[in-house]
Each structure stands twice: as structure tokens, then as C-alpha cells.
C-alpha positions in Angstrom: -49.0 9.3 -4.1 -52.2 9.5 -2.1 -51.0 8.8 1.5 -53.2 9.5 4.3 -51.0 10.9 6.8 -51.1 14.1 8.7 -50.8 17.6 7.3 -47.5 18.7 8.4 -45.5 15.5 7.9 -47.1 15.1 4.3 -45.2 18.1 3.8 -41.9 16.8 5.4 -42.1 13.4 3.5 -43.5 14.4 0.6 -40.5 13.6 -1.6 -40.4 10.5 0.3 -43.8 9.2 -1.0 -42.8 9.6 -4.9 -39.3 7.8 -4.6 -39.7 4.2 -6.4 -38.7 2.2 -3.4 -41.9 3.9 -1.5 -44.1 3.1 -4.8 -43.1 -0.4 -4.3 -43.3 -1.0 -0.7 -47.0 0.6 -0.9 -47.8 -1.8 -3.7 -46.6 -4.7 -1.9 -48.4 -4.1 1.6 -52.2 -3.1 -0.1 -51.6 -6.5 -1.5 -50.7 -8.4 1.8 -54.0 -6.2 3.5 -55.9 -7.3 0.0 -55.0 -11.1 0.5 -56.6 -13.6 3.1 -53.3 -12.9 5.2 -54.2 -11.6 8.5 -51.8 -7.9 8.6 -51.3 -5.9 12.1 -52.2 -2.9 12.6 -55.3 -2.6 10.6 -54.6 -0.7 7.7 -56.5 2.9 8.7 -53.8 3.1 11.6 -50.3 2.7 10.0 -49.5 5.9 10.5 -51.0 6.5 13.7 -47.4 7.8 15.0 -47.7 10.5 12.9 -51.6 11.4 13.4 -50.7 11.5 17.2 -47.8 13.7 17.1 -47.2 15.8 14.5 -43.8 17.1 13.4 -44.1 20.1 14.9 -44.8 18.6 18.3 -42.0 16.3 18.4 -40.1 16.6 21.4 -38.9 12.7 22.3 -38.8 9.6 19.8 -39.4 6.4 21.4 -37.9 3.7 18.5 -39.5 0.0 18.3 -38.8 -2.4 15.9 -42.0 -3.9 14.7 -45.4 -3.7 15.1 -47.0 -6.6 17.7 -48.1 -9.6 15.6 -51.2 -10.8 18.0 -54.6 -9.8 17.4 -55.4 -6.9 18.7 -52.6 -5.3 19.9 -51.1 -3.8 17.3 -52.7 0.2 16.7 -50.0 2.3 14.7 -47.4 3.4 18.1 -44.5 1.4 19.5 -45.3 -0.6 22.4 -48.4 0.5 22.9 -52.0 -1.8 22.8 -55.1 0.1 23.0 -57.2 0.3 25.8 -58.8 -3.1 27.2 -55.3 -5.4 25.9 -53.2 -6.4 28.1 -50.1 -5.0 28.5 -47.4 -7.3 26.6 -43.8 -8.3 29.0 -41.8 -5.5 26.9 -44.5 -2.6 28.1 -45.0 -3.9 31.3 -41.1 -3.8 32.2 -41.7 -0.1 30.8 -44.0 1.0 33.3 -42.1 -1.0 36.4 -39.4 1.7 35.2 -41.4 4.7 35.4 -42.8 3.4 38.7 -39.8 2.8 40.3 -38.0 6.0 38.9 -40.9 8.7 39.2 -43.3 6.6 41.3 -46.4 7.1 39.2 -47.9 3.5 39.3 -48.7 1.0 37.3 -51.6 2.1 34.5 -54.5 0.4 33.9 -54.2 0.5 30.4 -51.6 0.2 27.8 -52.3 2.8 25.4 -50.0 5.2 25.2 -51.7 7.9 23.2 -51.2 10.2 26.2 -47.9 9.9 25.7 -48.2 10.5 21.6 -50.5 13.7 22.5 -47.5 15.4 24.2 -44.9 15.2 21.5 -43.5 11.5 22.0 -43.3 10.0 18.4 -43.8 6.2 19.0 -42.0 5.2 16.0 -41.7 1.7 15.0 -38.9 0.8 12.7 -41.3 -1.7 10.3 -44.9 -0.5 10.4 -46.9 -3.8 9.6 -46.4 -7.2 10.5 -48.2 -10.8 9.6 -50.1 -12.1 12.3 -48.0 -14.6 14.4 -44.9 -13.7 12.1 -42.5 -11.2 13.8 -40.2 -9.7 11.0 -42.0 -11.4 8.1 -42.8 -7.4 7.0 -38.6 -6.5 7.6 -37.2 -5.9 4.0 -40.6 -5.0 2.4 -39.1 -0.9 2.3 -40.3 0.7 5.9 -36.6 0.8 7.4 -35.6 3.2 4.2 -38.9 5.3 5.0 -38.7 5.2 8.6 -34.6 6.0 8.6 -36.0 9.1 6.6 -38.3 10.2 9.1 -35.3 10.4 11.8 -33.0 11.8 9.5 -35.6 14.6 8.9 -36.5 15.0 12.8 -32.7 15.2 13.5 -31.8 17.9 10.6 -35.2 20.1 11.0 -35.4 19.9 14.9 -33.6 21.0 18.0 -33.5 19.5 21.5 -35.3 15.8 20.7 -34.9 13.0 22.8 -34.7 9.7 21.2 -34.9 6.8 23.2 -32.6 4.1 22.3 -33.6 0.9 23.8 -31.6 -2.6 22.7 -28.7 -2.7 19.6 -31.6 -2.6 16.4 -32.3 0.7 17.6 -29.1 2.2 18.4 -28.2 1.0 15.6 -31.0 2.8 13.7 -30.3 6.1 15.3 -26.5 6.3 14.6 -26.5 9.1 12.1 -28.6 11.7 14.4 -26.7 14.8 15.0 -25.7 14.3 18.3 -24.5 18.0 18.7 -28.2 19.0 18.7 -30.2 16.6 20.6 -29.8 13.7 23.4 -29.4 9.9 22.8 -30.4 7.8 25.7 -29.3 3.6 25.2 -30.3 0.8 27.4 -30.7 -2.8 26.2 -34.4 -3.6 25.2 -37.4 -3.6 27.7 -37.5 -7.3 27.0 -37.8 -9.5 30.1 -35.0 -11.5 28.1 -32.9 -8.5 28.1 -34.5 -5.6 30.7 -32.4 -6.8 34.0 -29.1 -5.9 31.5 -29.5 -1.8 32.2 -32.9 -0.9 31.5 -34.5 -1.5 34.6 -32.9 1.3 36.5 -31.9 3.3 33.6 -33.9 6.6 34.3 -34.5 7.7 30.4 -37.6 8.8 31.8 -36.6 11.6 34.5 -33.6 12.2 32.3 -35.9 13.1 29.6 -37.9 15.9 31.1 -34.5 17.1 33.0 -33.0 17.6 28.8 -36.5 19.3 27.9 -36.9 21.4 30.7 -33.4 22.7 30.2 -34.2 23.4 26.9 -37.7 25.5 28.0 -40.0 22.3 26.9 -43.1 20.8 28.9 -42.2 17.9 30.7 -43.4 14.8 29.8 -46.4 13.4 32.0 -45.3 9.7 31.9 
């Protein structure tokens, strides 16, 4: 199937792409871009995750849920909006953490390819969404494809950080081989759940302390 996805992980999905279920979920989103239904991201940046960091760069998976649903915001990486948007509550709360953890400030901008360009996968658990519909793209396939990805990141790789952050995720990541890499949980960077443990949870410094142990570059939140 004619994918366009990086080099390395076309090689690492590849049987991925010919399974039915990924035949059928393809189908079914060209059809919701095809129709007068306005789909996030737009459709050349799906896979933007996986241009930004490729497999063999991975060093620290961030897992969202879905993509955001208002225009504009959405670009392929979790909880990020490109440069210009405004930061949405979930982010914001993101950057008050590094702030008050590593004292970097508050960026100007919300895109978080810097952070894809040094091995942070910004992986979203459903990769398209209907504009002003959260979860109206859940059940369409991606969770099968996406559960592959970690699966594949957690058998292939050593020393990866995944980031953990409210119970659909945890939940997402429970069959990574914990022997081999770190799991850090809070609840969500929602302002409806952030003041429950993730403000003040310190994934951030913790993260660079697991890579540099392991030999890795820091990460330069």
C-alpha cells in the first residue's frame, strides 16, 4: 500500500500497511478527506510524527489521544500547534511544568518540532479528527496501527522514555517491556485534571536523568 511515510519506519510498519484492518481504515479516512467534512490535520501531515523523528532517533514517546479538532491547530504531533496558534490549556499546563521544573520560560510558540527533531515521537493515539468532533475518528482502525508502532518501539529499542500522561494512555502503553525502558504516569495536562500530579511531576528532568544514564543527549525542552 502506497503510504507516504518516512524511509525507516516504512520498513518497520511495512507489514502493518498490508493487514486488512489498515486497508480499511485508509479507505475510510481518503473518503472522510474526499467529502465536504472538514478533517484535522490536513491530510499531507498525518504522519508528521514519523517524518519528524524517525525510528532510529527515538529516544522518548510523548502519547496523546487525538488530534485537536479546531482549525488550525492540528499539524501531525501530539499537543503541538504550529507556529502563530495559540497554545491550547493542555500545552500550556505543559510548559508551566517545564518552567517551573527546569526554569526555561514560557515559549512563544507552540510547535514542538524542536522537540520531534531530537528523538521525541509525538504520537497521538487516533491520527485524524472531524472538525469540532473530538473522538468522532476513535474506532475508524488508528488505535490497532498506533498500538503497533509502540509495540515495535518497545521490542526493537532500548532505553525509551514514554510519557504517560492521564489513564487512556497508561492504558495504551501497558504491554511495553518495562525491563528495558522507563514509564513515567501523571494524570493528563488537562486544566480539568493537571493540579491531580502533573503539575509538579518532573517527567521532564527525569527524562534526560534516564537518557543521560544510558549515554543519550539530553533533551532541550
Amino acid at each position: 500500500m502506497n503510504v507516504k511515510i518516512e524511509t525507516s519506519w516504512r520498513e518497520i510498519l511495512n507489514d502493518e500497511f498490508n493487514k486488512e484492518y489498515f486497508a480499511k481504515l485508509w479507505k475510510s479516512v481518503h473518503e472522510t478527506y474526499d467529502s465536504d467534512t472538514t478533517i484535522f490535520p490536513p491530510k499531507e501531515v498525518i504522519f508528521n510524527a514519523f517524518d519528524y523523528c524517525h525510528f532510529n532517533d527515538v529516544k522518548v514517546v510523548i502519547l496523546g489521544q487525538d488530534p485537536y479538532h479546531g482549525t488550525g491547530q492540528a499539524h501531525g504531533l501530539s499537543f503541538s500547534v504550529p507556529d502563530g496558534v495559540k497554545a491550547p490549556p493542555s500545552l500550556q499546563n505543559i510548559f508551566k511544568e517545564i518552567n517551573t521544573t527546569i526554569n526555561r520560560g514560557i515559549p512563544e510558540s507552540g510547535n514542538l518540532e524542536r522537540w520531534a527533531n531530537q528523538g521525541v515521537l509525538l504520537l497521538n493515539s487516533v491520527l485524524t479528527a472531524e472538525e469540532g468532533k473530538a473522538g468522532a475518528h476513535r474506532g475508524l482502525g488508528w488505535e490497532t496501527f498506533t498500538d503497533a508502532v509502540i509495540q515495535k518501539i518497545s521490542d526493537d529499542k532500548d532505553h525509551v522514555v514514554f510519557l504517560l500522561w492521564g489513564t487512556y494512555a497508561q492504558e495504551k502503553g501497558k504491554n511495553i517491556d518495562t525491563t528495558k525502558h522507563l514509564i513515567l504516569t501523571a494524570p493528563h495536562p488537562s486544566p480539568l485534571s493537571s493540579y491531580r500530579g502533573f503539575i509538579g511531576c518532573n517527567h521532564f528532568n527525569k527524562t534526560n536523568e534516564y537518557l543521560k544514564k544510558y549515554g543519550k543527549r539530553e533533551i532541550d525542552w
